[in-house]
C-alpha positions in Angstrom: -25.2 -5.9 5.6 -26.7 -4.3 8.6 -29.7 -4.6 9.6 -31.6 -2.0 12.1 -35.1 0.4 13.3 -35.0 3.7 12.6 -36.8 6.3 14.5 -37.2 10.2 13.9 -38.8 12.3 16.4 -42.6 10.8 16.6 -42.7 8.8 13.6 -42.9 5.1 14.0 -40.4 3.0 13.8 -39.0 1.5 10.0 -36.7 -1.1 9.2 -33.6 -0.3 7.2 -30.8 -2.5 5.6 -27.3 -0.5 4.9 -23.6 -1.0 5.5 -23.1 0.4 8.8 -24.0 -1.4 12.8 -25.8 1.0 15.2 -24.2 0.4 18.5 -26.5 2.4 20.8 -26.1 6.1 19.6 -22.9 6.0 17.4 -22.6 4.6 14.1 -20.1 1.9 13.2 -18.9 0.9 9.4 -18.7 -2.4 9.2 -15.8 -2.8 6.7 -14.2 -6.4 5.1 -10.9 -6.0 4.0 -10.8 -6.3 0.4 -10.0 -10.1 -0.8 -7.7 -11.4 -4.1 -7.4 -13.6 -6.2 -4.2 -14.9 -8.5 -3.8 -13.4 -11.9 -5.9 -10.6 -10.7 -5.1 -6.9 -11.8 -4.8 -3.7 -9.6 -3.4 -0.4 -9.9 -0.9 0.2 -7.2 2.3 3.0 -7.4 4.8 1.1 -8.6 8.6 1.0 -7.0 10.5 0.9 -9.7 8.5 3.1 -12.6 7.7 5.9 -10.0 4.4 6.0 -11.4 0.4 4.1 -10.5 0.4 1.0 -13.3 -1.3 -2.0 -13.7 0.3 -4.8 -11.4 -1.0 -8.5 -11.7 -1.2 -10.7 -8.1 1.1 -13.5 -8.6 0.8 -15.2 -4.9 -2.0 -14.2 -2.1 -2.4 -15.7 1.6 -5.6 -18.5 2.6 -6.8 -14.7 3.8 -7.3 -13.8 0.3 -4.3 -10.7 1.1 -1.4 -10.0 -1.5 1.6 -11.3 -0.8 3.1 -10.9 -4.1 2.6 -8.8 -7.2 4.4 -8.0 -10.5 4.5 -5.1 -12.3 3.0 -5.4 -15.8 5.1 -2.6 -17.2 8.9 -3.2 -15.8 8.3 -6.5 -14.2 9.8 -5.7 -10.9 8.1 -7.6 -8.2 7.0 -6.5 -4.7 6.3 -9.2 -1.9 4.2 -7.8 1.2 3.6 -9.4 4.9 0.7 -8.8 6.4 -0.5 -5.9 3.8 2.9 -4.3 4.1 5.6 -4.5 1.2 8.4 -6.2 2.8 10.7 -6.3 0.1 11.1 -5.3 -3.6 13.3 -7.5 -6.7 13.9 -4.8 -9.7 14.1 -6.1 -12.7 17.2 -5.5 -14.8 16.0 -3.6 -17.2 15.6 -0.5 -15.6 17.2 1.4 -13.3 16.1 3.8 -9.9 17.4 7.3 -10.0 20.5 7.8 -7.3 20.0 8.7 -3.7 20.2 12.4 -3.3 20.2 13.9 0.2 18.9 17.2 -1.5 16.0 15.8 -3.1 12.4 15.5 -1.3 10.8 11.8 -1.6 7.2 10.4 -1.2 6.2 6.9 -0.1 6.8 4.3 -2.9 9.7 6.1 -4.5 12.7 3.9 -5.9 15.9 5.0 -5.2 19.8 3.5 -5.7 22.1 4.0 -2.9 25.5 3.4 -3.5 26.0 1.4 -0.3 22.8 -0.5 0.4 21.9 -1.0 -3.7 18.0 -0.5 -4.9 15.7 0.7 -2.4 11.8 2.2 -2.4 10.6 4.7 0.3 8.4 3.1 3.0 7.1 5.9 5.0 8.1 9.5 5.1 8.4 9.8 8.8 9.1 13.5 9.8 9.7 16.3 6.8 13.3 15.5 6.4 13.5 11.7 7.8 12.1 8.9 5.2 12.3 4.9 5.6 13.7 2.6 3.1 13.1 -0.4 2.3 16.1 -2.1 1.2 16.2 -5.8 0.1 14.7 -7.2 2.9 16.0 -4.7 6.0 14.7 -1.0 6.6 16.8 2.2 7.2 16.2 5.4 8.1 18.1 8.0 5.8 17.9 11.8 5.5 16.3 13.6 2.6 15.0 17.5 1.5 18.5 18.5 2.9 19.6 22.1 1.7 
């Protein structure tokens, strides 16, 4: 919390408490990063389902960041580095749909390519150039081809 005067035109000044640092004229937010705990549930899009379900923090840093969670509905797990998934383990029971140069993708989308194995889109980096995460190395692959 931020404490601070406020003054409008001629009125006097009044003490306000709120969220946000006043550095001189321009306002600030003052933002934590939000902490975890393990065994602790969020929703997050999932690699492997293709959908936003329930995942369940299996490991986080002394930070308090994720640095592994577990799907509740497939099981597949994601690790992350530094807030960033860094690699995803699939578990067997279900299956990504096959790499298609044709089709469009959106970040968090699984995907099986029949040379690099299970994969899930990073970053869409230009309309028709998307990274992949794949095990524990990123490529660059084409997509949205006609």
């Amino acid at each position: 919390m931020a404490f601070g005067f406020l003054r409008k035109g001629g009125e006097s000044p009044r003490l306000f408490i709120c969220p946000a640092r006043f550095l001189g004229e321009r306002n600030f937010m003052v933002m934590k990063k939000q902490t975890y705990e393990v065994g602790a549930s969020l929703e997050m899009l999932c690699s492997s389902c293709d959908t936003e379900t329930s995942h369940t923090v299996e490991t986080v840093t002394k930070q308090g960041q994720i640095s592994k969670a577990v799907c509740d509905t497939c099981a597949s797990e994601s690790t992350f580095r530094r807030g960033v998934k860094t690699s995803i383990a699939m578990s067997k029971g279900k299956t990504a749909s096959p790499y298609d140069r044709t089709r469009k993708y959106r970040k968090g989308q699984a995907m099986m390519h029949s040379v690099f194995g299970q994969g899930e889109v990073t970053a869409v980096i230009e309309p028709q150039k998307i990274d992949v995460l794949f095990g524990d190395q990123t490529r660059r692959l084409i997509h949205a081809q006609a």
